[in-house]
C-alpha positions as CSV (number, residue, x, y, z in Angstrom):
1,X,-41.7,-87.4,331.2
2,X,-42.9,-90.1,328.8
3,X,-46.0,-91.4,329.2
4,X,-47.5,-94.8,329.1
5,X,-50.3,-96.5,326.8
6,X,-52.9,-96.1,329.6
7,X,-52.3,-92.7,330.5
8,X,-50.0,-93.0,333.0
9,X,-46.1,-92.3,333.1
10,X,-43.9,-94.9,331.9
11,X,-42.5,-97.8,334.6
12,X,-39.2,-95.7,334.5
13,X,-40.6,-93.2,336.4
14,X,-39.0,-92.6,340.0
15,X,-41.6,-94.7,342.4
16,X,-42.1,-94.4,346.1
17,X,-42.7,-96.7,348.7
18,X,-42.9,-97.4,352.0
19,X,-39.0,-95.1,352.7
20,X,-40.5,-92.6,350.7
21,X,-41.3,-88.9,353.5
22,X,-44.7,-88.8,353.7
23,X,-46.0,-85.0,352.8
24,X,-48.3,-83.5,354.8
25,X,-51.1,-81.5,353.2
26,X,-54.2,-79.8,353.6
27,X,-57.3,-80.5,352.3
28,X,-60.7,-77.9,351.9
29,X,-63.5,-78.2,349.6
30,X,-62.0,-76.6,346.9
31,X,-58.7,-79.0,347.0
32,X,-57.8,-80.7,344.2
33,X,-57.8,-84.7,344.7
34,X,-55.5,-86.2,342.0
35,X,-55.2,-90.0,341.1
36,X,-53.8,-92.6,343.2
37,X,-51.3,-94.8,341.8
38,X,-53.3,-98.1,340.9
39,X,-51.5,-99.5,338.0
40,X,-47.3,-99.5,338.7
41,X,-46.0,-101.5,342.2
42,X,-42.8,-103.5,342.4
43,X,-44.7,-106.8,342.9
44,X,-44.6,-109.7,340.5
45,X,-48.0,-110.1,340.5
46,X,-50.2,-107.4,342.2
47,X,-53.3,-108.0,343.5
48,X,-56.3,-106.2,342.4
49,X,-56.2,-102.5,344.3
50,X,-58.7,-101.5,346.7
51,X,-61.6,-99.0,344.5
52,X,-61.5,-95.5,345.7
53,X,-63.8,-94.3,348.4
54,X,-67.1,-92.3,348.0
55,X,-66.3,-89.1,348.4
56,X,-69.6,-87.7,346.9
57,X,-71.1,-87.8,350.0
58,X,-68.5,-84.9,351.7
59,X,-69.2,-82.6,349.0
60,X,-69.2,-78.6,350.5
61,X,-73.1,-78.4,352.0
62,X,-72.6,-74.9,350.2
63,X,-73.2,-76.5,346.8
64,X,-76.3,-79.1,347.9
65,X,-78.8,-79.1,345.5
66,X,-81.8,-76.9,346.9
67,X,-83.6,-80.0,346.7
68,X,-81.7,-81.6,349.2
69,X,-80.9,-78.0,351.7
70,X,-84.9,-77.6,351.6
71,X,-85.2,-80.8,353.1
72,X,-83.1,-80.3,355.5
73,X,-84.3,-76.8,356.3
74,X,-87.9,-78.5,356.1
75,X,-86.8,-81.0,359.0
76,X,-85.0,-78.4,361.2
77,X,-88.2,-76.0,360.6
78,X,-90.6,-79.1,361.7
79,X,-88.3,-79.9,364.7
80,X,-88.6,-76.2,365.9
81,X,-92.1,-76.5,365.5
82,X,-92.2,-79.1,367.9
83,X,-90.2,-77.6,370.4
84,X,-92.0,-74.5,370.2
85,X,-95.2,-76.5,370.5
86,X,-93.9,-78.3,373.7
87,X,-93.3,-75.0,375.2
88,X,-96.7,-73.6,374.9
89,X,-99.0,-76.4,374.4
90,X,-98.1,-76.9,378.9
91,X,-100.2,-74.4,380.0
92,X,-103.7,-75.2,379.1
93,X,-103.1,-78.3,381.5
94,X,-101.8,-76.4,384.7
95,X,-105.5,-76.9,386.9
96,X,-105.7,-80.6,385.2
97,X,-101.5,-81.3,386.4
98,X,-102.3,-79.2,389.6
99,X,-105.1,-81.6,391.2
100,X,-103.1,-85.0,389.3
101,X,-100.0,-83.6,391.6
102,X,-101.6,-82.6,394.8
103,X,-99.4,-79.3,393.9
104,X,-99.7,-76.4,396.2
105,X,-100.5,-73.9,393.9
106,X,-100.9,-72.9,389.9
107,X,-97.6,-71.1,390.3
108,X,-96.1,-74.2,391.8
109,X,-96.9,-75.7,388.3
110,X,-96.0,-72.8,386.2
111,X,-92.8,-73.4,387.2
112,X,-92.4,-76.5,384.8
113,X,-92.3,-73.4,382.0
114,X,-89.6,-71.9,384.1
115,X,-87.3,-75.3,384.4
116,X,-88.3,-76.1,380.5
117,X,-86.8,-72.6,379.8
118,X,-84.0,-73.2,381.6
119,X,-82.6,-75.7,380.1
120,X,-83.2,-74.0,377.1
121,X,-81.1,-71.4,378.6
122,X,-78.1,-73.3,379.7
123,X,-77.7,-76.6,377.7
124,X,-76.5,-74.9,373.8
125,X,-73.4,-73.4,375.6
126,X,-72.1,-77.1,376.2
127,X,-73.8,-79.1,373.7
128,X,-72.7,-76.2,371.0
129,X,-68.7,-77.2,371.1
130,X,-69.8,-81.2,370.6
131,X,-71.6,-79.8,367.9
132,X,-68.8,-78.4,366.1
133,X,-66.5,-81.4,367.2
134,X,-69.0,-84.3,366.3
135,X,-71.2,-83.0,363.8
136,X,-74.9,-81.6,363.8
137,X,-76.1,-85.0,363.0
138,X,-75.3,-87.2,366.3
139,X,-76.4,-84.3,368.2
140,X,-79.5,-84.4,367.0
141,X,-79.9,-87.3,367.2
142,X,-79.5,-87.7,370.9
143,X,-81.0,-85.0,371.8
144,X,-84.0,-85.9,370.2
145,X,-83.9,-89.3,371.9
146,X,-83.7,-87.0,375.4
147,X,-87.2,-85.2,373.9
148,X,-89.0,-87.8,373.4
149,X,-88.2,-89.6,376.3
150,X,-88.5,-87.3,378.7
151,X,-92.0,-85.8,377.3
152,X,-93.1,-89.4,378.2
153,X,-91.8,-89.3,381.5
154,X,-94.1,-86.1,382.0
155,X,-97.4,-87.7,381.1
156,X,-95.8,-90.8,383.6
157,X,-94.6,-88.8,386.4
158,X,-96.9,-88.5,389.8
159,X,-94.9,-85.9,391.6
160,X,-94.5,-82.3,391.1
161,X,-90.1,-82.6,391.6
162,X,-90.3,-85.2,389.0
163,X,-92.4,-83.3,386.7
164,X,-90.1,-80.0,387.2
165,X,-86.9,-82.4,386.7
166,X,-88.4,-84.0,383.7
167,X,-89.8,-80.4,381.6
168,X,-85.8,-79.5,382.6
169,X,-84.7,-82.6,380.8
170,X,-87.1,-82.0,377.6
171,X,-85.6,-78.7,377.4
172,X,-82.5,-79.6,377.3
173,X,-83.4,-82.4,374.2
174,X,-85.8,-79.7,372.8
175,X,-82.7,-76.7,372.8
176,X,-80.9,-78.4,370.1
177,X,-83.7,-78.0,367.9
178,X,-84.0,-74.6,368.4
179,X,-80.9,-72.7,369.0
180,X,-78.9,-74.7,365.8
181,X,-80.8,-74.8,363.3
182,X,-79.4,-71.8,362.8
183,X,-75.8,-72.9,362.9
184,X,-77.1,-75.9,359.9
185,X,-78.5,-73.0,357.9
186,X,-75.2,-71.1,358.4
187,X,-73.5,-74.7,356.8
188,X,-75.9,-74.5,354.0
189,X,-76.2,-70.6,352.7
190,X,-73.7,-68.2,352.2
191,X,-74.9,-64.2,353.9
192,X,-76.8,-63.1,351.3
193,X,-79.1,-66.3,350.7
194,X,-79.7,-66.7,354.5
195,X,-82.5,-64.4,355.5
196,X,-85.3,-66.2,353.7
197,X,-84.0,-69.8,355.2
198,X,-83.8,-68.1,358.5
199,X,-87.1,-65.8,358.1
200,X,-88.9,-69.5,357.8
201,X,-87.3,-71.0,360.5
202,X,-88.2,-68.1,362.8
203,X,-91.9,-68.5,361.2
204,X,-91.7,-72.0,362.7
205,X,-91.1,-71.5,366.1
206,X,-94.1,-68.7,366.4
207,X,-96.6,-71.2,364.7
208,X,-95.6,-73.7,367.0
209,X,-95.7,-71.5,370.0
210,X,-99.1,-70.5,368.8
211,X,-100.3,-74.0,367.3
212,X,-99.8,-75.6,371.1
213,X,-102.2,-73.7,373.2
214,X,-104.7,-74.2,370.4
215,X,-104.9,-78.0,370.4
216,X,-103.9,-78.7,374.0
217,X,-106.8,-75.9,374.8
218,X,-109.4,-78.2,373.4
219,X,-108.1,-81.4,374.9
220,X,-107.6,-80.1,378.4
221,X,-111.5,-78.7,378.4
222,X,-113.0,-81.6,376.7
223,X,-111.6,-84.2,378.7
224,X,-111.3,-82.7,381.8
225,X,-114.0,-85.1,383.2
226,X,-112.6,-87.9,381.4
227,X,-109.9,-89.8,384.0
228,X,-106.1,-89.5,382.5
229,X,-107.2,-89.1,378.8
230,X,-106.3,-85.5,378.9
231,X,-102.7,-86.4,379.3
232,X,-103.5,-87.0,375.3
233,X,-101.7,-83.7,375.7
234,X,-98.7,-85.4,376.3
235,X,-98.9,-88.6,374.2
236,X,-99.5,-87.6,370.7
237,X,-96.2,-84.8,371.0
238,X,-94.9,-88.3,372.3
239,X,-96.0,-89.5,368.9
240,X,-95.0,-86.6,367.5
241,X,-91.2,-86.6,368.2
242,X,-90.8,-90.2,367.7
243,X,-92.2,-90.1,364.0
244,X,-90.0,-86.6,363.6
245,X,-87.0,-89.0,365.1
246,X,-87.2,-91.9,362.3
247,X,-87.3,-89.0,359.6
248,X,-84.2,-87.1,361.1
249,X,-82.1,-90.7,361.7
250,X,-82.9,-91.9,358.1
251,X,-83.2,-88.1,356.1
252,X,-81.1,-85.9,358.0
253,X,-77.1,-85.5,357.1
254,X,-74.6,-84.2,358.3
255,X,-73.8,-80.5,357.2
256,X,-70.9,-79.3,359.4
257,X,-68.5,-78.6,357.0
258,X,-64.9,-79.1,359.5
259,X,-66.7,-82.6,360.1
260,X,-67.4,-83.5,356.5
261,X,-63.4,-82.5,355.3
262,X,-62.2,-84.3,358.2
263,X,-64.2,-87.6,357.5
264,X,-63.1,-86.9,354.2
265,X,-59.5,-86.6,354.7
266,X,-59.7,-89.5,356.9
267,X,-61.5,-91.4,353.9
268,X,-58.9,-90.6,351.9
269,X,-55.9,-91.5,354.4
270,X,-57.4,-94.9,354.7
271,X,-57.8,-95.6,351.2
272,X,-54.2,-94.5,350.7
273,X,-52.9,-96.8,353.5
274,X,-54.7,-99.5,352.1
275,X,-53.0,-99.8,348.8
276,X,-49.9,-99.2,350.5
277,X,-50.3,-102.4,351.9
278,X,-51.1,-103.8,348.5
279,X,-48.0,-102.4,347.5
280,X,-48.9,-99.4,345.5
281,X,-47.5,-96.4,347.0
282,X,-48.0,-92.5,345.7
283,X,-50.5,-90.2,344.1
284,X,-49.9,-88.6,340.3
285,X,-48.9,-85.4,340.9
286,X,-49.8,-83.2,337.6
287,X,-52.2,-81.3,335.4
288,X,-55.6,-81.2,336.5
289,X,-59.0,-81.5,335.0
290,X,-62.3,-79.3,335.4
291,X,-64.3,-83.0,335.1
292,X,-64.7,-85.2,338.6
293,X,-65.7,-89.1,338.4
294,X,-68.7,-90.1,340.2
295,X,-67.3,-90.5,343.2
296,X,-65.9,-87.4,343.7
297,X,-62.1,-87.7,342.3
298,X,-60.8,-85.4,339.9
299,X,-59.4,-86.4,337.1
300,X,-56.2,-85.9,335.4
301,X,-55.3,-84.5,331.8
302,X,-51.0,-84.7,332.1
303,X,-49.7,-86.9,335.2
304,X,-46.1,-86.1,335.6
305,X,-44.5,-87.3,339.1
306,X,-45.7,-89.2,342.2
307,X,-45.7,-88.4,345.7
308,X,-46.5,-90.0,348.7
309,X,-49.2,-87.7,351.1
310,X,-51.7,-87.6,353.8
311,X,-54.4,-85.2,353.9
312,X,-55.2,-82.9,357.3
313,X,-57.8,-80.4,357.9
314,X,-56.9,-77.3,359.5
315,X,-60.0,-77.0,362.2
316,X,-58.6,-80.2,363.4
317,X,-55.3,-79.1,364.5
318,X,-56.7,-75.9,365.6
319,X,-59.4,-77.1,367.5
320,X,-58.8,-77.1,371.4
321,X,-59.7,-80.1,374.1
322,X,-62.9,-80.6,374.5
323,X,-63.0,-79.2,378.2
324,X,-61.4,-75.7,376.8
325,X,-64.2,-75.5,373.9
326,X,-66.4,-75.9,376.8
327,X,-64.9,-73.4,378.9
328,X,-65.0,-70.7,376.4
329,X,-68.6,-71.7,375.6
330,X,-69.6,-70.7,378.6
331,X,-67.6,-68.0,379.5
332,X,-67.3,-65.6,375.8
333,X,-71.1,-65.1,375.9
334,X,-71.1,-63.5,379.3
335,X,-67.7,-61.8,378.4
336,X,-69.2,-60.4,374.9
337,X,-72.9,-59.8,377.1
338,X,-71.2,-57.6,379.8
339,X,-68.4,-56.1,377.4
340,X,-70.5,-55.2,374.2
341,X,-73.3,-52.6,374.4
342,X,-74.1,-53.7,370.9
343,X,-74.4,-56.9,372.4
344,X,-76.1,-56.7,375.9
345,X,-78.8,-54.0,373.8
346,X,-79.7,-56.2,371.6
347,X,-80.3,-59.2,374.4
348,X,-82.4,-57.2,376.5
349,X,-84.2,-56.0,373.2
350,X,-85.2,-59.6,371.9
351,X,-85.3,-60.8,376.0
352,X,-88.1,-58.6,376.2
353,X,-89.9,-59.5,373.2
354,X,-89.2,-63.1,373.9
355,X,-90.5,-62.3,377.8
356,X,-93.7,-61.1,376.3
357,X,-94.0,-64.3,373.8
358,X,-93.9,-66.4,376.5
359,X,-96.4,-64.3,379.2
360,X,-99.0,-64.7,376.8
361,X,-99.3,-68.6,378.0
362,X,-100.9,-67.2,380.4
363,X,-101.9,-63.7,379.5
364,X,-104.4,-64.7,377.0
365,X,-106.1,-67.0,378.9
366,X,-106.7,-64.7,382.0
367,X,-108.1,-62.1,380.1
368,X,-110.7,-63.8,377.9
369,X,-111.9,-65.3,380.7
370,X,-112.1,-62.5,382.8
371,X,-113.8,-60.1,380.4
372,X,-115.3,-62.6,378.0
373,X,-116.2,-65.6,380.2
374,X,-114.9,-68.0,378.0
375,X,-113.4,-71.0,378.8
376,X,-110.3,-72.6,378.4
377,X,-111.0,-73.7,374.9
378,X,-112.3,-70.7,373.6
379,X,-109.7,-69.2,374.8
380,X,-107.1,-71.5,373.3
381,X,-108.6,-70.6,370.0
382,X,-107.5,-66.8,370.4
383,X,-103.6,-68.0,369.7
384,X,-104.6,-68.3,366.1
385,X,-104.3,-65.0,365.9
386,X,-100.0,-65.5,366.8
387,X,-100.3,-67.9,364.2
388,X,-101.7,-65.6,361.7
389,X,-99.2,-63.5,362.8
390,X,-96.4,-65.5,362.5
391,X,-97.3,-66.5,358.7
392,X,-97.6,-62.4,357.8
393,X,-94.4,-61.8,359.4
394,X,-92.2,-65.0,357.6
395,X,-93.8,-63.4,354.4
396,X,-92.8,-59.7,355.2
397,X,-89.0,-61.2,356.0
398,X,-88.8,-62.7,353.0
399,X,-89.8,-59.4,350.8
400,X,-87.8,-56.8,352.7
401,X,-85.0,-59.4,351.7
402,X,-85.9,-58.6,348.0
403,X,-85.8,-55.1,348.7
404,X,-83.2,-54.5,350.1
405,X,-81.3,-56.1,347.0
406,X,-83.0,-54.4,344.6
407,X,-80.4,-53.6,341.5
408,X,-81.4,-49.5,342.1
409,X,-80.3,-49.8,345.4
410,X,-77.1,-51.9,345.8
411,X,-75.8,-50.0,342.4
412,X,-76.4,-46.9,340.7
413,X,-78.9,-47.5,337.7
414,X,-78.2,-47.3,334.1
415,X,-79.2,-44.3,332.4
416,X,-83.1,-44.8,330.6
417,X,-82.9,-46.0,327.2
418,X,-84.2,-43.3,324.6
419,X,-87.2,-43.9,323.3
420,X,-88.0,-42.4,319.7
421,X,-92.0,-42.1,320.6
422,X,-90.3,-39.8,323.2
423,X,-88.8,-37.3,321.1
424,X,-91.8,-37.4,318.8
425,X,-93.8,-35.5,322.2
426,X,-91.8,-33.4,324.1
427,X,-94.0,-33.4,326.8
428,X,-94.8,-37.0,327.3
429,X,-90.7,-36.7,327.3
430,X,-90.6,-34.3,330.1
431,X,-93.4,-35.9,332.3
432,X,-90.8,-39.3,331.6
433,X,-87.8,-37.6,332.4
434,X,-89.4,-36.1,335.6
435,X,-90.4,-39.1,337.2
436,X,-87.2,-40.8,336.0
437,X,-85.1,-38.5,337.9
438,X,-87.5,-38.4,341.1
439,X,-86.9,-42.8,341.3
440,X,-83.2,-41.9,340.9
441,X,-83.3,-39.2,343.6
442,X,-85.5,-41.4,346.1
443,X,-82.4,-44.3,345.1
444,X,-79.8,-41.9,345.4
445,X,-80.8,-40.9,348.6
446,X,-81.1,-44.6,350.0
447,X,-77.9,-45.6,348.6
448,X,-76.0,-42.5,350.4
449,X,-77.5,-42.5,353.6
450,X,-79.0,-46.1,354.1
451,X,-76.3,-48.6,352.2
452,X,-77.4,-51.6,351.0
453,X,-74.1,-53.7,351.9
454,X,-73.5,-52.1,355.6
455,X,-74.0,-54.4,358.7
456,X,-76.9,-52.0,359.6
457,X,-79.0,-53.0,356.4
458,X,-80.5,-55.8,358.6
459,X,-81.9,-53.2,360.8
460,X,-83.5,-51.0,358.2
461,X,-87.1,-52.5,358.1
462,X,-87.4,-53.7,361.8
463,X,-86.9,-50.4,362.9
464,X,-90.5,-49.8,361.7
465,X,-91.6,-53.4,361.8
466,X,-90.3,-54.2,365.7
467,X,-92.8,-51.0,366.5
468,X,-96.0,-53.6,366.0
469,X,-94.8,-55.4,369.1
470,X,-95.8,-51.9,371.2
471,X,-98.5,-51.3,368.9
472,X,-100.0,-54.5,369.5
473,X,-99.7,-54.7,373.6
474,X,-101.3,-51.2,373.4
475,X,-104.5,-52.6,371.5
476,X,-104.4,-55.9,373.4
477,X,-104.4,-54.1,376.6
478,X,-107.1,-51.2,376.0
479,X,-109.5,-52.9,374.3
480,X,-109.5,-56.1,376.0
481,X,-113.2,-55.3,377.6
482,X,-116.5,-57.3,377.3
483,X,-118.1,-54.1,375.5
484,X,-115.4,-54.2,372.4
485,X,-115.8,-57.7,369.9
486,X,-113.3,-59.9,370.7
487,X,-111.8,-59.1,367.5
488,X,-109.7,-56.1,368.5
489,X,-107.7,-57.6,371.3
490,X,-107.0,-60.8,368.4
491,X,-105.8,-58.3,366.4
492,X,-103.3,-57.0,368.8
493,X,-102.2,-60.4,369.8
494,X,-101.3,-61.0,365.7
495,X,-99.9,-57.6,365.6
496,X,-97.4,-58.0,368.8
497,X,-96.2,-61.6,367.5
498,X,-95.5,-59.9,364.0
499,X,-93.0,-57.4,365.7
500,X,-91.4,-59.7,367.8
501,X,-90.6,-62.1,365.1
502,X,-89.4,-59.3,363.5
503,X,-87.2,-58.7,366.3
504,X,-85.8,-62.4,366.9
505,X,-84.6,-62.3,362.9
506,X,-83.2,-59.4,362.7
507,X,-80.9,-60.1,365.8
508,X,-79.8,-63.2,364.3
509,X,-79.1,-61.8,361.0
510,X,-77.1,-58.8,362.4
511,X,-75.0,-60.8,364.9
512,X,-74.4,-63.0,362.5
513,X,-73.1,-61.0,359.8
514,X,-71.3,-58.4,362.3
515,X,-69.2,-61.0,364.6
516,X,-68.8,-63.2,362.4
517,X,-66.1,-65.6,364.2
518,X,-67.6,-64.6,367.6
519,X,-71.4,-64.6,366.1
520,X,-71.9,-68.3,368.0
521,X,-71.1,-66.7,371.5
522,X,-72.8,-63.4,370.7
523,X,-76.1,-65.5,369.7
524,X,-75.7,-67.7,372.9
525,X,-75.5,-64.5,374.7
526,X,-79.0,-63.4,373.4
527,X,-80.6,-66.9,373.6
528,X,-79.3,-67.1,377.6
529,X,-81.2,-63.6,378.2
530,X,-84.2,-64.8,376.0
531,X,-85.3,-67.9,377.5
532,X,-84.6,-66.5,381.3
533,X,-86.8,-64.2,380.4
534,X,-89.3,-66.6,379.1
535,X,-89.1,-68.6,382.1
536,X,-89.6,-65.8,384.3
537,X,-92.5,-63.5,382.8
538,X,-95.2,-66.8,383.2
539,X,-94.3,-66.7,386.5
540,X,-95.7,-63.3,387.5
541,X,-98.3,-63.0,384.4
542,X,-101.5,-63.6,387.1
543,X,-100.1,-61.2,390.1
544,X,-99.2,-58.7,387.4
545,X,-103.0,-58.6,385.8
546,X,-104.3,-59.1,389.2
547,X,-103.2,-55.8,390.1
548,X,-102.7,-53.8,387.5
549,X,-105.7,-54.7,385.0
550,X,-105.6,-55.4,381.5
551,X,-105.0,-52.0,380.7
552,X,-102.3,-51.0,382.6
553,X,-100.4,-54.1,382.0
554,X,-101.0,-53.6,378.5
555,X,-99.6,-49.9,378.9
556,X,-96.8,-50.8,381.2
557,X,-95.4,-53.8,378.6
558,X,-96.5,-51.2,375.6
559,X,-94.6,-48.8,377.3
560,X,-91.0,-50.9,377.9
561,X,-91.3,-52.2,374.1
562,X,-91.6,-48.5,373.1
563,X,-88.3,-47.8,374.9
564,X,-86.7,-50.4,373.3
565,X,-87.3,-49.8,370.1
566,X,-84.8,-47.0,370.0
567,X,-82.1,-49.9,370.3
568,X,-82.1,-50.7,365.9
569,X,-82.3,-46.9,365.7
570,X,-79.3,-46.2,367.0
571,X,-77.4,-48.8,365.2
572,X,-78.7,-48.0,362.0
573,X,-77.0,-44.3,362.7
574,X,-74.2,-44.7,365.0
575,X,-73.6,-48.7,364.1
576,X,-70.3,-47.4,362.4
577,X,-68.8,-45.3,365.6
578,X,-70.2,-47.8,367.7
579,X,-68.0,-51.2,366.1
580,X,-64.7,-49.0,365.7
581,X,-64.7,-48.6,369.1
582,X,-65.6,-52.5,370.0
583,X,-62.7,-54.1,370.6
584,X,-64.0,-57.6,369.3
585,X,-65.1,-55.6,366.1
586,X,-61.4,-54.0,365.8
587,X,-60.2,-57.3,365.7
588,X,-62.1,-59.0,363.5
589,X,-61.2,-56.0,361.2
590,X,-57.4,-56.8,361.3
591,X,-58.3,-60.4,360.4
């Protein structure tokens, strides 16, 4: 075909128009986007065509600059820190909200942990499919409105019902921010660049669990006395949230990758239809360029033909009403919970841990008061040890990371390089070659029986890291006395939130990279066993230290995380047998 002056084929090439068949094509991130006809139309005189869209903005969240995924991992991680912090920063306040309440009882109050947690519990399995529909960014967005609002209404509210309904509404608002950050890391880093992203925004939700207690502590004692001021508690999370909310409306984008094809294809469409009706019809169909323009369109070295298309995205046509999405929502992650031992394990492992995260709202303080006199402040101080805690384990998660891709063990090595100084001394050559082939055997050895790229790599380190969780309810609960420096029992507290961080990222990282397609329902599964959990322990913290002591409660939790730390073990060396006979695992296989 000849081609024109300006780069286009001549006027005798065969143009469509509005009889041509539309084609019906579709579109990823990789897709090529060529030219649309701008120059030949049958009209006289043509008018000026429409510019091309921006399609810059739908680029693959895969290929953000870091600059732009750390600020949005920076804004998830501070959003989890503030749901965390709601969570925790409620107890200091119970005698203060029981007397403001007329409530029966400090139980009767502790249940506002209970109804916080359960909407924690419910609300991801149907906000998760509007999610994936809609975007992560409306979601947000909403629910963070339903935060904030709410976490007013609880410094408003002067009845216990309306308190309990209103903690059940800030949980709901407060879920989002918890259970999908994970899903807008997932949009942003491929498997093997995850576990740092996700070992930080685990470290976020144990510093803001442990960050809570600490300041509502010291408001709660010091303006006890001090008419409604300590509902300070209340107001400045108030403030909080709403300065997090202007950051996340004018910062925050979108990163669900179906959403950002479909707007773009839709982009696209519209753009297409609009010079249509300007009369020029067609794209240039031909050889394309590595170069794209600014706005996202790539360029063309050889047009040769037109053709007339629409773009479609392939989620879109697959994706189900929004009342199936819903349904399967709910029910897969009590199908895949009652169906997988892998899964149901794995729940009860991090329920436990998360159980034990959330009895120490009211653990700590019993105990320190009990067998240090301390009051409530003092005692809020002692959960800066969780946040000490917290910090080691993010950094720990990060190196074992390093590790565990470390060139020696994913590959074999290269043999040593020979080394004339070497040959000169025999013996400094020996001692070399010695400790040369020791490394090689310690490599070997890792590489054969502990594989670098199996499913069970996750598991490798928290099968000695998840062991500080019993470790640290052993030393919490013996030594816990008024004759032993407060010291000890801080140092168990920092211990146990190391292993159950631990815990919480290494279930997310092994669900995630074993179920793959089914890895949203198998994590719903674990976060509906987690946060029952959390709502429930709170509720029997007192009775249980009532009548068992600090030292046999220590030793009966100590005891139960023990048991359960067999559960990475035997993944780690029966994870293989295990998934061939799962029959989600089988199918994921064929696919």
């Amino acid at each position: 075909m000849s081609e024109s002056v300006s780069g286009q084929p001549s006027h005798g090439s065969k143009t469509p128009s509005d009889c041509t068949e539309i084609t019906y094509l579709y579109l990823t991130f990789d897709t090529y986007i060529p030219l649309a006809n701008t120059t030949i139309t049958p009209s006289a005189r043509p008018p000026t065509p429409s510019p091309p869209p921006d399609l810059k903005k739908y680029d693959n969240p895969m290929s953000w600059p870091n600059s732009r995924k750390y600020l949005m991992l920076s804004l998830s991680c501070t959003a989890t820190f503030l749901t965390a912090y709601t969570a925790s920063a409620y107890t200091p306040a119970l005698p203060l909200l029981q007397a403001d309440l007329n409530a029966p009882s400090p139980l009767s109050v502790m249940a506002g942990i209970t109804t916080f947690c359960t909407g924690f519990a419910f609300a991801p399995m149907v906000l998760a499919p509007l999610s994936e529909m809609n975007g992560r960014y409306p979601l947000f967005v909403v629910a963070g409105i339903v935060y904030v609002i709410f976490q007013a209404v609880c410094g408003l509210v002067r009845t216990l019902t309306g308190l309990l309904v209103a903690r059940l509404l800030v949980g709901i608002g407060a879920s989002v921010f918890s259970t999908m950050v994970g899903g807008v890391i997932a949009d942003m880093w491929d498997k093997e660049e995850r576990n740092t992203p996700m070992a930080l925004f685990s470290g976020a939700v144990l510093v803001g669990t442990g960050a809570g207690p600490v300041v509502a502590a010291v408001m709660a004692h010091r303006w006890e006395t001090d008419g409604d001021k300590w509902k300070w508690i209340y107001w400045h999370q108030v403030i909080m949230g709403g300065a997090l909310m202007i950051l996340l409306v004018v910062l925050f984008k979108e990163s669900r990758g179906s959403v950002l094809l479909s707007r773009k294809a839709r982009k696209l469409n519209e753009w297409y239809e609009q010079l249509e009706r300007e009369g020029y019809f067609g794209i240039w169909s031909g050889s394309s360029s590595d170069e794209a323009s600014p706005r996202g369109l790539s360029s063309m070295t050889a047009p040769t033909s037109f053709q007339r298309v629409r773009w479609l995205v392939k989620e879109d046509e697959e994706r189900s009403s929004i009342y199936k999405m819903i349904s399967i929502s709910v029910y897969r992650p009590f199908h895949l919970l009652l169906t997988e031992p892998v899964i149901f394990f794995f729940s009860l492992w991090v329920a436990f841990a998360w159980g034990v995260l959330y009895l120490t709202f009211a653990s700590i303080p019993i105990v320190f008061r009990r067998q240090y006199l301390w009051n409530i402040e003092q005692a809020g101080y002692m959960f800066v040890a969780m946040i000490v805690g917290a910090i080691l384990a993010t950094v720990v998660g990060i190196w074992q990371e390093q590790i565990l891709h470390h060139p020696h063990w994913v590959n074999s090595p290269p043999p040593p390089p020979t080394d004339s100084s070497n040959e000169a001394c025999p013996s400094r050559r020996r001692v070399g070659d010695d400790e040369a082939r020791s490394s090689s055997a310690v490599w070997a050895f890792m590489r054969r029986h502990f594989p670098a790229d199996a499913p069970e790599s996750r598991l490798y380190f928290t099968c000695l890291t998840s062991t500080l969780l019993p470790i640290g309810l052993f030393v919490f609960g013996f030594t816990a006395r008024p004759e032993i420096p407060w010291i000890a029992p801080a140092i168990g507290i920092a211990l146990a939130t190391m292993g159950i961080l631990s815990i919480y990222l290494a279930v997310f990282n092994y669900f995630a990279d074993t179920y793959h397609k089914y890895a949203s329902s198998a994590l719903a599964a674990q976060s509906f066993c987690r946060n029952i959990l959390g709502g429930v322990f709170p509720l029997v913290t007192a009775m249980m230290y009532d009548n068992l002591g600090e030292a046999k409660a220590g030793g009966l939790l100590g005891a139960i995380a023990t048991a359960l730390t067999v559960v990475p073990w035997v993944l780690v060396f029966f994870g293989e047998r295990i998934r061939a006979r799962s029959p989600f695992a089988k199918q994921l296989e064929k696919s």
